[in-house]
C-alpha positions in Angstrom: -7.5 4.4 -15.0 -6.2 8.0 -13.7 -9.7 9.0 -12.9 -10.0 5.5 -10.4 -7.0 6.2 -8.7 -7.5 9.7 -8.1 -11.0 9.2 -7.2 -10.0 6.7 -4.6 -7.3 8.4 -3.1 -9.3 11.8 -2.8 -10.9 10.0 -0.1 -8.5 8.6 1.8 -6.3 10.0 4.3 -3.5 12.1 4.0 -3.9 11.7 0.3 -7.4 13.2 0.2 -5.5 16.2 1.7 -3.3 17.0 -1.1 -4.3 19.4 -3.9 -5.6 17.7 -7.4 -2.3 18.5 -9.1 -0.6 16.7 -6.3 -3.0 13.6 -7.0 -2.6 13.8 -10.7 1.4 13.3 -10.1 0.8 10.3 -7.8 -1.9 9.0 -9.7 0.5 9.1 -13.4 3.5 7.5 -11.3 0.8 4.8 -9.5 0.8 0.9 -10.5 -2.4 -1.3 -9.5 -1.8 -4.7 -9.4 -3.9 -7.5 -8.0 -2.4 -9.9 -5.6 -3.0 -13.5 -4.3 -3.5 -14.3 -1.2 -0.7 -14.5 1.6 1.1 -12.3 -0.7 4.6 -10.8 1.2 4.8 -6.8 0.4 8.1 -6.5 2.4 10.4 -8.2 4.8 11.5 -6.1 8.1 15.1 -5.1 7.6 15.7 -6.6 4.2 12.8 -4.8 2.1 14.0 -0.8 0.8 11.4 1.7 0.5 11.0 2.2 -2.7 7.2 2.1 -3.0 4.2 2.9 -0.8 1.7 0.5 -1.1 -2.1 1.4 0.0 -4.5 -1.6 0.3 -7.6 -0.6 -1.7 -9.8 -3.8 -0.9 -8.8 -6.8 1.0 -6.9 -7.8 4.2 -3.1 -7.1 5.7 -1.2 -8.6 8.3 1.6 -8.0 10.1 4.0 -10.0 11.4 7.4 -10.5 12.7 9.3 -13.8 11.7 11.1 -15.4 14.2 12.6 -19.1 13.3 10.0 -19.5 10.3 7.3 -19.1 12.7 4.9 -16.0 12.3 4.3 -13.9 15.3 1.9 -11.7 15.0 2.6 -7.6 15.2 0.2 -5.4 17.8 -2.0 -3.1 16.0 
């Protein structure tokens, strides 16, 4: 599983930037999971930082939430 992550992130930047031991270190401390759809990674100003989170396959969207009503977030 190692070999996958540091495969992927080899070729994505700034990761692909970082020396092999570097990888190696992010790649041991890395979890994959697999999420459903309209999964929520964070919420603005009530989430910490705790994780970085890098989208492999799939889509994301950001959005602000105003009154339960999603506004959508300029690229």
């Amino acid at each position: 599983m190692n070999d996958d992550i540091i495969q992927f992130l080899s070729s994505v930047k700034p990761f692909s930037m970082l020396p092999e031991d570097d990888l190696n270190t992010i790649a041991q401390l890395s979890v994959v999971e697999d999420l459903p759809v309209d999964s929520i990674l964070t919420v603005q100003g009530k989430s910490g930082f705790e994780f970085v989170h890098v989208v492999k396959s799939g889509l994301i969207e950001l959005f602000y939430d105003k009154k339960g009503k999603r506004i959508l977030s300029d690229p």
